[in-house]
DRENRODREN-168065 format. One record per residue (C-alpha): residue number from 1; residue in three letters; z, y, x. Coordinates in pm, 1 decimal. Last residue first. Example, Ala and Ser with C-alpha at 12.3 -4.5 7.8 and 13.67 -1.06 7.14 Angstrom:
(atom 2,'SER',(714.0,-106.0,1367.0));
(atom 1,'ALA',(780.0,-450.0,1230.0));
***
This chain:
(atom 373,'UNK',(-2714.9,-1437.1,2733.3));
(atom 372,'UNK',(-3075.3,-1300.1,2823.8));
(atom 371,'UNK',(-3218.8,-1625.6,2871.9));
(atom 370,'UNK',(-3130.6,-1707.4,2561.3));
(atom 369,'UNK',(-3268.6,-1440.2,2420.6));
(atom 368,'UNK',(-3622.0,-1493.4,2594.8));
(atom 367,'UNK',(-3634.2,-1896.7,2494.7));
(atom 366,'UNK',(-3576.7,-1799.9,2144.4));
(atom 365,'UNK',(-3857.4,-1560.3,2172.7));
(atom 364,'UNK',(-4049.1,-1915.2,2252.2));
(atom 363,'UNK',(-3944.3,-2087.6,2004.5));
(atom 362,'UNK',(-3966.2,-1876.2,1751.6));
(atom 361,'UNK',(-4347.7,-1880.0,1815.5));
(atom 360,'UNK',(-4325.2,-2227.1,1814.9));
(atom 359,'UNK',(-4133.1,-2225.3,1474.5));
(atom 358,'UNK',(-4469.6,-1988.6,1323.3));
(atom 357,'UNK',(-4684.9,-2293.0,1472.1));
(atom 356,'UNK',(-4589.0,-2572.0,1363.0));
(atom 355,'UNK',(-4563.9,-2403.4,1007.2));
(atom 354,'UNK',(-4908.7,-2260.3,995.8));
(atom 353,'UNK',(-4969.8,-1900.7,971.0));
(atom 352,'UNK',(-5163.7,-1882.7,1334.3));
(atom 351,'UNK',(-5217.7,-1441.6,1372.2));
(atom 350,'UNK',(-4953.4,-1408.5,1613.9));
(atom 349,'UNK',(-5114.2,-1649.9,1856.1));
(atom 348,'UNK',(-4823.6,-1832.2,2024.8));
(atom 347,'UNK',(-4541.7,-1722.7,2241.7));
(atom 346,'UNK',(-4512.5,-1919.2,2569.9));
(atom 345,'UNK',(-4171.8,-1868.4,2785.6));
(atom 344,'UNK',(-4079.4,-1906.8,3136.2));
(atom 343,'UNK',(-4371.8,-1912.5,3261.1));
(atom 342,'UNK',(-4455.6,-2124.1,3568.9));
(atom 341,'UNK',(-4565.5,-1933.6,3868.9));
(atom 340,'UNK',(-4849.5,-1838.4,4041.5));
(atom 339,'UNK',(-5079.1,-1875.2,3733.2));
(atom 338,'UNK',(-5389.9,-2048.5,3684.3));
(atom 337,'UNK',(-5363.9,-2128.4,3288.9));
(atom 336,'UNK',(-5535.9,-2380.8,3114.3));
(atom 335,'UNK',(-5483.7,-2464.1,2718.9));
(atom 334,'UNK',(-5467.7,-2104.6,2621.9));
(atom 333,'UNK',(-5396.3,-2088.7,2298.0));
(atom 332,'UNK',(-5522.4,-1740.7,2125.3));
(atom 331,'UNK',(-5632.2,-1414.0,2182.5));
(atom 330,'UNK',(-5282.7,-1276.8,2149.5));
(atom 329,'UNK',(-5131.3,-1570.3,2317.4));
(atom 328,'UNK',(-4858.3,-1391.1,2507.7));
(atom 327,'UNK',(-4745.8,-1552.9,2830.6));
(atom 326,'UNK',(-4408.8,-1509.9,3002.2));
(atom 325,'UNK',(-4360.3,-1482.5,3338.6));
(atom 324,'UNK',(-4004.3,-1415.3,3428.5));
(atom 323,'UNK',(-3935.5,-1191.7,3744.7));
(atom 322,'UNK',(-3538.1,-1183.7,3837.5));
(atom 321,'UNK',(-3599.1,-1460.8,4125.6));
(atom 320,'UNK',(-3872.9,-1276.9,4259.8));
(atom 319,'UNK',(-3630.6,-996.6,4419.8));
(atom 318,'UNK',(-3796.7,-610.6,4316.9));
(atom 317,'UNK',(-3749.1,-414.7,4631.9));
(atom 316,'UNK',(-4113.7,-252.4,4589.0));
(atom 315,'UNK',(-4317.3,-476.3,4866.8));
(atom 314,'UNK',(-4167.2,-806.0,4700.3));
(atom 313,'UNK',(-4362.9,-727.2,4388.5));
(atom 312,'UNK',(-4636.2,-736.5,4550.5));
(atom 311,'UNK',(-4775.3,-1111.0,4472.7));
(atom 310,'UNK',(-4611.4,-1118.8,4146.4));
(atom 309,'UNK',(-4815.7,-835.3,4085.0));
(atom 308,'UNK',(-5142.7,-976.2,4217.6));
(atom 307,'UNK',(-5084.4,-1307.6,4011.4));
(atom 306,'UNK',(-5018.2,-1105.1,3690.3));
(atom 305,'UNK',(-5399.7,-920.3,3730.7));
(atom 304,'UNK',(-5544.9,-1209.4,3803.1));
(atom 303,'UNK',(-5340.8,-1350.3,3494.5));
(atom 302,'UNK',(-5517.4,-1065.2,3302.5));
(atom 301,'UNK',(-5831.9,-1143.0,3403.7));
(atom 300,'UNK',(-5847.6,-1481.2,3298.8));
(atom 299,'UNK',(-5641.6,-1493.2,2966.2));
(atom 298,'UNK',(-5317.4,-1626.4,2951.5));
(atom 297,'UNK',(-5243.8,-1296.3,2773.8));
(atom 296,'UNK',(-4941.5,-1204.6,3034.2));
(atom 295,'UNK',(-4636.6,-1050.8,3083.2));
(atom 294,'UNK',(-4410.3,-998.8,3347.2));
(atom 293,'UNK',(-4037.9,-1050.1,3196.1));
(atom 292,'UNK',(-3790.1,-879.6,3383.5));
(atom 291,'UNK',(-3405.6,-958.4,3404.6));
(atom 290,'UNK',(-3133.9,-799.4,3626.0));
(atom 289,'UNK',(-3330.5,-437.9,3541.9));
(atom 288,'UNK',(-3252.9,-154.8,3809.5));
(atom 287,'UNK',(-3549.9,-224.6,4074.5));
(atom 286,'UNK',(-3753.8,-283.4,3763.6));
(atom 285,'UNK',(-3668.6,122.4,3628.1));
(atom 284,'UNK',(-3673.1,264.1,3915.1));
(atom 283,'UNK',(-4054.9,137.1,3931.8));
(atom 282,'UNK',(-4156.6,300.2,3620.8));
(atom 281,'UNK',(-4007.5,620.9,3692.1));
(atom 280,'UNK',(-4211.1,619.9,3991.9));
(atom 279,'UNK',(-4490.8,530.7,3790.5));
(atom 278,'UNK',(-4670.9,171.3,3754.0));
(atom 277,'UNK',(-4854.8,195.2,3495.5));
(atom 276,'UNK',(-4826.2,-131.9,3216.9));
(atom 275,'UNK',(-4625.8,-59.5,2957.7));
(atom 274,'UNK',(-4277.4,-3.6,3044.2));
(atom 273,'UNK',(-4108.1,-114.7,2758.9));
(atom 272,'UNK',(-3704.6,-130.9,2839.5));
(atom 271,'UNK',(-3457.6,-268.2,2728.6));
(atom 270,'UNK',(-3074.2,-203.3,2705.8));
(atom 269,'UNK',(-2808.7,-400.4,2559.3));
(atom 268,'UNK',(-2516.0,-256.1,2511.3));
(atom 267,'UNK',(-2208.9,-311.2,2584.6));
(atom 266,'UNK',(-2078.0,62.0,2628.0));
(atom 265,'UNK',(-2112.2,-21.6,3026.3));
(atom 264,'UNK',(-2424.0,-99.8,2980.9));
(atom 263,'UNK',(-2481.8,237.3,2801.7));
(atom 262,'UNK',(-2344.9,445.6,3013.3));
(atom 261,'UNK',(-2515.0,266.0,3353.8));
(atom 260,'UNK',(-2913.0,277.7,3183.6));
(atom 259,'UNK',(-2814.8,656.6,3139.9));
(atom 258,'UNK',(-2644.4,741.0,3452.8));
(atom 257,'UNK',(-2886.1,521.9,3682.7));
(atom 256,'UNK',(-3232.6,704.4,3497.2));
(atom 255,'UNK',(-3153.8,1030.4,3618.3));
(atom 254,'UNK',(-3254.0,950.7,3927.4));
(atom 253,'UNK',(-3642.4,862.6,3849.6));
(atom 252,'UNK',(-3709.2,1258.7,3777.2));
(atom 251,'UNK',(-3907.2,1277.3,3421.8));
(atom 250,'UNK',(-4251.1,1400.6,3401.5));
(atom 249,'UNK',(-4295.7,1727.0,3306.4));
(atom 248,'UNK',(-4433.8,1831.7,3628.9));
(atom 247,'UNK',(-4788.9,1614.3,3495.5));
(atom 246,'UNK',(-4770.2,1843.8,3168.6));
(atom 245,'UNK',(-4751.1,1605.0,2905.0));
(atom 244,'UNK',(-4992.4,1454.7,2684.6));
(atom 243,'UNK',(-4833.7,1310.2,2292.6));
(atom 242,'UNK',(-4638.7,1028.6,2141.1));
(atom 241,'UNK',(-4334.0,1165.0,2384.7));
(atom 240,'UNK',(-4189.1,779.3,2415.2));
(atom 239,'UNK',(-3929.2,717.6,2190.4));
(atom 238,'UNK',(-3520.5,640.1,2253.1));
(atom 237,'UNK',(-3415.3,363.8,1953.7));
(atom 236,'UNK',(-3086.7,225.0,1903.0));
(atom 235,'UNK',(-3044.2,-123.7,1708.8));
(atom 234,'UNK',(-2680.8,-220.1,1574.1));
(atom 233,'UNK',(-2744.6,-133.5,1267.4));
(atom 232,'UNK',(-3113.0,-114.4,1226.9));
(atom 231,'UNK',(-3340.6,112.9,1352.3));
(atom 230,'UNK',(-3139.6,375.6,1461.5));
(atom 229,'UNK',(-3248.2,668.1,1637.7));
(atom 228,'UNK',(-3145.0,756.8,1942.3));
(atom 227,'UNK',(-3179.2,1138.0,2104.5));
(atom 226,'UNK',(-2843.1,1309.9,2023.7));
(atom 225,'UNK',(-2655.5,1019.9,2091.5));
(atom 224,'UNK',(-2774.4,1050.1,2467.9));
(atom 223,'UNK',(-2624.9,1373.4,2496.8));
(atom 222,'UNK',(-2303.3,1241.0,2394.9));
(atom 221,'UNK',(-2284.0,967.1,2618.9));
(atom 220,'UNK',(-2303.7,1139.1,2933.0));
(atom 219,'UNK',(-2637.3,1280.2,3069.5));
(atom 218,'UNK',(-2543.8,1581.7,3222.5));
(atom 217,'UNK',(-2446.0,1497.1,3530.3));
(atom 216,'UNK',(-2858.8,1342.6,3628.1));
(atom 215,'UNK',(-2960.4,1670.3,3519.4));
(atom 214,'UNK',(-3140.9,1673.8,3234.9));
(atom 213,'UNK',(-3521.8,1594.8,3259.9));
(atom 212,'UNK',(-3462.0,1261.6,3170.2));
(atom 211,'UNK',(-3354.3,1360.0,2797.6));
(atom 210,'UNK',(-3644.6,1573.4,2724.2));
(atom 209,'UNK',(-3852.6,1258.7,2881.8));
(atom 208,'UNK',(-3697.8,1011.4,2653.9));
(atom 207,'UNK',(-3767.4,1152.8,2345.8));
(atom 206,'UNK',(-3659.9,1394.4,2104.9));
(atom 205,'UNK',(-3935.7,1510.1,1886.6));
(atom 204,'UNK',(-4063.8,1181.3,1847.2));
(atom 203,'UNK',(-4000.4,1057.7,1501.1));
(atom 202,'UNK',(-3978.8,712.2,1422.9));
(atom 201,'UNK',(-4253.7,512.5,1206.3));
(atom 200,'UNK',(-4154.8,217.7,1433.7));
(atom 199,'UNK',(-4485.0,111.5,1512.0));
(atom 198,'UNK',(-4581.6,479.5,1575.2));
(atom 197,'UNK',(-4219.0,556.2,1738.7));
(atom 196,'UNK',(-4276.7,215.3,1985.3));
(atom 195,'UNK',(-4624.5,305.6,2133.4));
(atom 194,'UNK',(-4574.4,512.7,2465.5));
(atom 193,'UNK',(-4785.4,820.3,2499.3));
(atom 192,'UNK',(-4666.8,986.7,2802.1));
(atom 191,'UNK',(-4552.1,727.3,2973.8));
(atom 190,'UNK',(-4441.2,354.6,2872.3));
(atom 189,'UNK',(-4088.0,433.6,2885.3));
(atom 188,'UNK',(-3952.9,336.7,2584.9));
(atom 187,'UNK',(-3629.3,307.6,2531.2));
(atom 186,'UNK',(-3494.0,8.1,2277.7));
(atom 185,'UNK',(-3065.2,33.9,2337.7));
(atom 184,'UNK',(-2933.2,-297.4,2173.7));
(atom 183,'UNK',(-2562.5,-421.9,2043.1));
(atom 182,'UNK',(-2547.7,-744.7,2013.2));
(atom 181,'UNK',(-2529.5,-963.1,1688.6));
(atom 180,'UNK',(-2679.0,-1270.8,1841.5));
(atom 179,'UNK',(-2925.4,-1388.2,1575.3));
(atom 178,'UNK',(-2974.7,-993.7,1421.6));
(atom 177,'UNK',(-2924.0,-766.4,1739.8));
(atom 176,'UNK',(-3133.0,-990.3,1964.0));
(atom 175,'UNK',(-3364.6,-1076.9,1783.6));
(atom 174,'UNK',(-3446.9,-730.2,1673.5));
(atom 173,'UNK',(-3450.4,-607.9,2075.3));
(atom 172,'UNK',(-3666.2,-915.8,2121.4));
(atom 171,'UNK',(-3969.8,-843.1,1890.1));
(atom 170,'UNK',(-3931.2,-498.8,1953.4));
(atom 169,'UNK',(-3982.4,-570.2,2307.8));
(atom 168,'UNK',(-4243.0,-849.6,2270.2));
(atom 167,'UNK',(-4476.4,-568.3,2028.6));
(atom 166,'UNK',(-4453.2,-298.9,2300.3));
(atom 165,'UNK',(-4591.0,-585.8,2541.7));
(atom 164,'UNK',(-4838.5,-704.2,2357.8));
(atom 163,'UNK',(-5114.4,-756.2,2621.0));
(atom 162,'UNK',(-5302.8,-437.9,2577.2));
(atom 161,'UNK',(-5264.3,-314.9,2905.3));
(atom 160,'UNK',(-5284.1,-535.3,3223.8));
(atom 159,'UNK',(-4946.1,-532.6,3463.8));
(atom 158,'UNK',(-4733.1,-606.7,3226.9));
(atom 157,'UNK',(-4380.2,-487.0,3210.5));
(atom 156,'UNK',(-4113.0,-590.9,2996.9));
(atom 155,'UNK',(-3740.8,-508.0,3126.5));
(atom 154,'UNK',(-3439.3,-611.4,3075.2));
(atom 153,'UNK',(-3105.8,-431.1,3154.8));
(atom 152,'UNK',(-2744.5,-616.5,3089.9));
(atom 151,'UNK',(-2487.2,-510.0,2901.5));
(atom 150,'UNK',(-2118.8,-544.4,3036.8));
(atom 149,'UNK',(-1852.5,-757.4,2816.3));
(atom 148,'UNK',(-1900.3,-697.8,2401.0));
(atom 147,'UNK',(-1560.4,-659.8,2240.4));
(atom 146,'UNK',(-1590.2,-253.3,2264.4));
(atom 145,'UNK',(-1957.8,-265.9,2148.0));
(atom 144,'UNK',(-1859.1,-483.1,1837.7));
(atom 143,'UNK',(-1541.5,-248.2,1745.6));
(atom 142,'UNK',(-1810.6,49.7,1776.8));
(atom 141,'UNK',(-2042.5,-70.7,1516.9));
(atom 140,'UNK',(-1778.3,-232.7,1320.9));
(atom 139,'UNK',(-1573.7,77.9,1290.4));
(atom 138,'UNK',(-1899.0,291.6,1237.6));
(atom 137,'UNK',(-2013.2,46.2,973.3));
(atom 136,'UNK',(-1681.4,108.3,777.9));
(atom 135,'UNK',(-1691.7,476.3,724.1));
(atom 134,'UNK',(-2017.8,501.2,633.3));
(atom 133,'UNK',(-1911.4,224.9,394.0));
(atom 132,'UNK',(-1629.8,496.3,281.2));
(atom 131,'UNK',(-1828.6,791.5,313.5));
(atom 130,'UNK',(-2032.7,637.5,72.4));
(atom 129,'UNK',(-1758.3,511.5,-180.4));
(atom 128,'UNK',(-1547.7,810.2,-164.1));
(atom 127,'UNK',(-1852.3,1074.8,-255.7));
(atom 126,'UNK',(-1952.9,841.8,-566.5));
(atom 125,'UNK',(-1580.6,819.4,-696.6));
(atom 124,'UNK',(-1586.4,1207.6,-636.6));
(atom 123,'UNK',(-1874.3,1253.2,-837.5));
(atom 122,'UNK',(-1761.6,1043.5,-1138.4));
(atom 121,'UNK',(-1431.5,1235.2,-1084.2));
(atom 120,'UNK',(-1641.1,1552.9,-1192.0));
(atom 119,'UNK',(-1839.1,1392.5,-1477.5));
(atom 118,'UNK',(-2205.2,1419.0,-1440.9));
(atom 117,'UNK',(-2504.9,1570.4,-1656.7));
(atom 116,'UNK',(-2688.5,1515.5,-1454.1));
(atom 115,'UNK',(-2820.5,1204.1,-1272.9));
(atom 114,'UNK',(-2672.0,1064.0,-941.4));
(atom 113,'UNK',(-2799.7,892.1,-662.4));
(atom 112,'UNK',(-2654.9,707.2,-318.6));
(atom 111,'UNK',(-2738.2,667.1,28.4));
(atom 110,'UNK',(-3066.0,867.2,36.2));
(atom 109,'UNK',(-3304.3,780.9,289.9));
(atom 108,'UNK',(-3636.7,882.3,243.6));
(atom 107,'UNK',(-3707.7,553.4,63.8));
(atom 106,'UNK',(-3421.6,604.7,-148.3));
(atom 105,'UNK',(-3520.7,929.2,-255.3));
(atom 104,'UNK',(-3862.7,809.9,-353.2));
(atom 103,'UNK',(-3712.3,499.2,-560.3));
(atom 102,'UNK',(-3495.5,782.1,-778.3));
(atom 101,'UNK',(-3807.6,1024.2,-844.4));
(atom 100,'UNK',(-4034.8,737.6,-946.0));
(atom 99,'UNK',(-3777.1,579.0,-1155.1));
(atom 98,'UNK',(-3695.0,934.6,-1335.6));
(atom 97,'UNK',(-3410.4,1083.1,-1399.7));
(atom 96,'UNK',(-3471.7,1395.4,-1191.2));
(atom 95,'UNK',(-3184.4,1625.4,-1350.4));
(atom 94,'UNK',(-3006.3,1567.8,-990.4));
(atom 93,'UNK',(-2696.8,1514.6,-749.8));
(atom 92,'UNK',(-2911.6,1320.1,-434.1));
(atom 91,'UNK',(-2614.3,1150.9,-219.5));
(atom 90,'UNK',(-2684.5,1202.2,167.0));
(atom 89,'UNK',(-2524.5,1025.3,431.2));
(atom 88,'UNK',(-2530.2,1222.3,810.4));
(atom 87,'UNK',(-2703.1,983.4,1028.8));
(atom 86,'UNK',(-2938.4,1213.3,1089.6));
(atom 85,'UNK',(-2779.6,1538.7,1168.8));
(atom 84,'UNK',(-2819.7,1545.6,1568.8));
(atom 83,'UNK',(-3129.9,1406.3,1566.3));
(atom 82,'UNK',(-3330.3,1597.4,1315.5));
(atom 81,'UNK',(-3592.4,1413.7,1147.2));
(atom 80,'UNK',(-3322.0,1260.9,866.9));
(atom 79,'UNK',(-3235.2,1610.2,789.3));
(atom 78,'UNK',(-3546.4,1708.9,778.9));
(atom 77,'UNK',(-3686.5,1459.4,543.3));
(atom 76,'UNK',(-3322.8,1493.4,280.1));
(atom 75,'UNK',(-3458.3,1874.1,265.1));
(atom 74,'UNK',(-3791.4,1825.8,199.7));
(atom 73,'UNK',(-3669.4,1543.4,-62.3));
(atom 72,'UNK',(-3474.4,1782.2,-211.9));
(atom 71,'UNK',(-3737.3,2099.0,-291.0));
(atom 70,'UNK',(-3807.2,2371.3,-57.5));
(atom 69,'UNK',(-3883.0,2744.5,-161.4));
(atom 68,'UNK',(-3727.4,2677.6,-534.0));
(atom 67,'UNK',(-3497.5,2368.5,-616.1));
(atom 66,'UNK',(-3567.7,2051.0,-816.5));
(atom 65,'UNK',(-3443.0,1777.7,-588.5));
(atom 64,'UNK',(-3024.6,1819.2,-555.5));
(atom 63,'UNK',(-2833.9,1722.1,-289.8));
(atom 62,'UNK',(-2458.1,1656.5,-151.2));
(atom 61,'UNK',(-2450.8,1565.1,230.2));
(atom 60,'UNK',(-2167.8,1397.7,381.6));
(atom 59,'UNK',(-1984.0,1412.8,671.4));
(atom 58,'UNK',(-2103.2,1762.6,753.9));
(atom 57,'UNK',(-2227.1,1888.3,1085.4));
(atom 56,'UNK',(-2094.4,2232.8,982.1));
(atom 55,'UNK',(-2387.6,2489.4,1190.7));
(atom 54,'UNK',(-2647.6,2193.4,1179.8));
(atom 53,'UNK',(-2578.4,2127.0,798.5));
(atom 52,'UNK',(-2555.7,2505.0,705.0));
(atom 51,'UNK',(-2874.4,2556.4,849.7));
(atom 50,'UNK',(-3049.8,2318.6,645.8));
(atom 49,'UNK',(-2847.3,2391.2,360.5));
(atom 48,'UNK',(-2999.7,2767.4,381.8));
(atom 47,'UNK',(-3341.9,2624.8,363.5));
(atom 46,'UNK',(-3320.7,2438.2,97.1));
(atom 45,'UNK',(-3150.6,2621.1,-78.6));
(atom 44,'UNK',(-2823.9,2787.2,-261.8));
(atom 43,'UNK',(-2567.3,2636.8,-45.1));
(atom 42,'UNK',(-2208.7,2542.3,-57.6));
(atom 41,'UNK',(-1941.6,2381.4,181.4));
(atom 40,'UNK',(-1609.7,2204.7,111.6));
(atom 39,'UNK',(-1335.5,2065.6,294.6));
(atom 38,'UNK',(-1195.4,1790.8,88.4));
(atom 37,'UNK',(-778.0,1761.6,-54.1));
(atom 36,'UNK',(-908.6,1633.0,-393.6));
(atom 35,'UNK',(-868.5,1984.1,-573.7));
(atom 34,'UNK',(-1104.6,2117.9,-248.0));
(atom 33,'UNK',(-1368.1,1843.0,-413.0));
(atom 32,'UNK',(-1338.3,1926.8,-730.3));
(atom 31,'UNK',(-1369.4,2288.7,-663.3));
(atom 30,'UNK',(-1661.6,2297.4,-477.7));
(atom 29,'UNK',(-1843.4,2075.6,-710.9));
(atom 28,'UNK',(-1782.9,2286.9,-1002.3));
(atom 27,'UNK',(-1892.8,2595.9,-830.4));
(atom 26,'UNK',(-2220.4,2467.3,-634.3));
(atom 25,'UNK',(-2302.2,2313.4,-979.3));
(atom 24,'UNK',(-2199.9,2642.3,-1188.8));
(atom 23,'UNK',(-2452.4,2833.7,-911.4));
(atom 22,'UNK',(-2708.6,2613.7,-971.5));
(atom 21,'UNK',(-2987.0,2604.0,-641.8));
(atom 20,'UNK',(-2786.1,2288.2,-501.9));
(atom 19,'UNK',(-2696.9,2205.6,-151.3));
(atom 18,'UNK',(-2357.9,2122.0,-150.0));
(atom 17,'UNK',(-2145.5,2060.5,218.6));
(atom 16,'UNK',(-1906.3,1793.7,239.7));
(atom 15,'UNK',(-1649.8,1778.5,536.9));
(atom 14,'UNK',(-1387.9,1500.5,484.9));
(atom 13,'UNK',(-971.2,1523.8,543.2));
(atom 12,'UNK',(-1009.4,1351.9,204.9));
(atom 11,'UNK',(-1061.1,1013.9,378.5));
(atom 10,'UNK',(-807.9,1024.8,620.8));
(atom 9,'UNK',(-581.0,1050.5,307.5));
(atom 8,'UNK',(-744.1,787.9,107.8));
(atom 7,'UNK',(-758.7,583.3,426.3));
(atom 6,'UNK',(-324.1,651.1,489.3));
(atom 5,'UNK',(-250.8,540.1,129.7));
(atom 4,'UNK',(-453.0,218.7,163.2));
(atom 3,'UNK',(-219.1,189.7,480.6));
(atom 2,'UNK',(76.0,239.7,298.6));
(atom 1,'UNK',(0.0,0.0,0.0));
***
């Protein structure tokens, strides 16, 4: 009984800010919510919530749809676009009855909806459940990381484009995070363009260059909150730019050892895409990573390719016992393969629907996770 007294309590200690065009709304929100012990915040736009939301950083978000100069699900977009205000959870308040209007605010991200007319402790019971589970996940999010011993890095590198790689390390980082229930930092450092926020649908205005370009003392965990996005629950997401940078843009090597270091030391984790250039940044990055898997088609010219590598490798401080071939069937099975060592892991053609082969192709990501325990 005490301690469900102590979470109601900790509960209304809450920041909520309004964002509703109606002054009696704004009013009669306001005031139930202060009557409850909250900390409320109002606004009479878009616009104006916007900025209210970065200035407060709110724990919840209270929205309505129908409003003049930008409507709700503007609002809710660029909320969930901006980094720093994200994660914040966001229950629509509306007229909008409609299915149409309900299933679109979901898919933007709302955490909860409500019609008007609405009864004031109807509110509240809505406002208490959400920041409740929000609540919740955080304490399992971080009591998993806590438990979890030091993360390791991995790395997938190929040296031939177009071999899958982007698709192996989302592939993996899901696996990961839903069979063993780790903790997982995706970056993407396939530079400029990268390919993980277009599969991804993320955004990209934060990205992994912005935050290598801080000084290597800067990056603490903080800073690197403000540029993940989550995927899933326990899945972090850093983007490539999506776009041409300036060639002295380009991120400084050293300040990837206090980033990859804070969050292995969280638990987590990390890996890396790193396409197939090899950059400075690049190179850092396999000298750093206990486990990288070289990948492959099977086909001729990109084993050639993988051979050569493997070859090299040597020459840039990377020791062959942490290089794993593993061979992607995008163009199919590959019945002979002349590679210089044997792979560690086959995953069959993606586009095979049969039964055999859809558990083969578990299999073999199987094989990867395992390897990474």
């Amino acid at each position: 009984m005490v301690n469900e007294r102590v979470k109601k309590s900790d509960m209304s200690q809450k920041k909520v800010l309004i964002i509703d065009d109606e002054f009696p709304v704004r009013y009669l929100v306001e005031h139930q919510l202060k009557r409850n012990g909250y900390t409320a915040i109002s606004a009479k736009d878009g616009p104006s919530g916007i900025e209210a939301a970065h200035a407060h950083k709110p724990d919840l978000i209270v929205l309505d749809i129908m409003m003049p100069n930008m409507n709700g699900f503007e609002v809710c977009q660029k909320i969930r676009n901006a980094p720093s205000i994200a994660s914040t959870p966001v229950i629509f308040l509306t007229a909008c009855m409609t299915r149409k209007h309900k299933l679109r605010a979901f898919e933007i991200g709302a955490d909860d909806y409500l019609v008007k007319p609405f009864q004031p402790d109807e509110l509240l019971a809505h406002i208490t459940a959400v920041l409740r589970r929000a609540n919740e996940t955080t304490d399992k999010q971080d009591a998993k990381t806590e438990t979890h011993t030091q993360g390791k890095i991995v790395s997938l590198f190929s040296p031939k484009g177009g071999v899958g790689t982007t698709t192996l390390a989302i592939q993996l980082s899901e696996a990961m995070v839903i069979r063993e229930g780790r903790s997982v930092l995706l970056i993407d450092l396939d530079l400029p363009l990268g390919g993980i926020a277009p599969m991804l649908n993320l955004y990209s205005q934060r990205h992994i260059v912005s935050l290598l370009n801080h000084r290597p003392e800067e990056i603490t965990r903080p800073l690197i909150k403000q540029y993940t996005q989550r995927q899933r629950s326990n899945l972090l997401v850093i983007p490539a730019p999506t776009e041409l940078i300036k060639p002295g843009e380009m991120p400084s090597p050293a300040s990837l050892e206090p980033l990859l270091t804070t969050m292995t030391n969280a638990g987590y984790q990390v890996i890396l895409d790193l396409g197939s250039t090899l950059s400075n940044t690049t190179v850092e990055a396999l000298r750093r990573s206990e486990i990288i898997y070289v990948v492959t088609s099977g086909q001729p010219v990109a084993n050639k390719l993988h051979n050569t590598f493997m070859k090299s490798a040597p020459q840039m401080g990377l020791q062959p016992r942490r290089l794993l071939p593993v061979v992607n069937e995008l163009h199919g099975t590959v019945e002979k393969m002349e590679l210089s060592r044997v792979p560690i892991a086959r995953i069959p053609h993606a586009n095979e629907r049969t039964r055999t082969r859809m558990w083969l192709r578990e299999q073999g990501m199987g094989k990867l996770v395992s390897v990474m325990l």
